[in-house]
N, C-alpha and C positions, 0 to 999 in steps of 0.2 A: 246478143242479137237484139236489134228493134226493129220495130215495125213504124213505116212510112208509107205516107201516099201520094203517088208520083201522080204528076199532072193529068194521066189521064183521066185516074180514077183508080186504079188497078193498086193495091197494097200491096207490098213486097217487103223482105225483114232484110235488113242491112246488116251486115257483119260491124257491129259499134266497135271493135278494134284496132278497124281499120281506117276510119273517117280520121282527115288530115285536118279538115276546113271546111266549114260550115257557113254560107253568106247568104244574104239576103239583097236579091237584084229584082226584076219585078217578082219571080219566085225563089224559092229558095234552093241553094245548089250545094249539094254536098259534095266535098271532094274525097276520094278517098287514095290511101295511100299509092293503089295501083295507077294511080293518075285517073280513075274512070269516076265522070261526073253526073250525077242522077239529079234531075227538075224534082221537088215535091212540093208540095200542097201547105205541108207541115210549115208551121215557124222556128226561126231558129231557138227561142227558146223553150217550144215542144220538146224539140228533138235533145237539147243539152239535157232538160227532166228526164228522158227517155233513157240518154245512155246516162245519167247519174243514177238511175235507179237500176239499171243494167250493171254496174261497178258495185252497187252496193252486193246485189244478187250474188253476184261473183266474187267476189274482193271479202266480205266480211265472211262468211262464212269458212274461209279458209286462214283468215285473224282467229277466230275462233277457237278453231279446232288447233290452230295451233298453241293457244294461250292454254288449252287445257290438255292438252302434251305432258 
């Protein structure tokens, strides 16, 4: 999950597993896989740092635990 801030002001956390497409038109617009498109605040490459640290979070610690299985 990350967190973004939609055009109004209001933050809200994005399921990062589900974002399909990320563009930048006058604001930025993420698409997510259920087709539902959220306006933010954020740039897109905010948000790419955002879920690459969200994969790390998630992703290595389970490399990990398995390397020492």
């Amino acid at each position: 999950m990350i967190r973004v801030t939609q055009i109004n002001g209001e933050e809200i956390v994005v399921n990062a597993e589900l974002i399909e497409t990320i563009e930048k038109a006058h604001d930025t617009i993420i698409t997510l896989t259920t087709t539902r498109r959220i306006r933010v605040k954020d740039d897109v490459e905010a948000i790419i740092d955002k879920v690459v640290e969200y994969r790390r979070r998630v992703v290595v610690p389970k490399v990990e635990k398995k390397e020492n299985s």
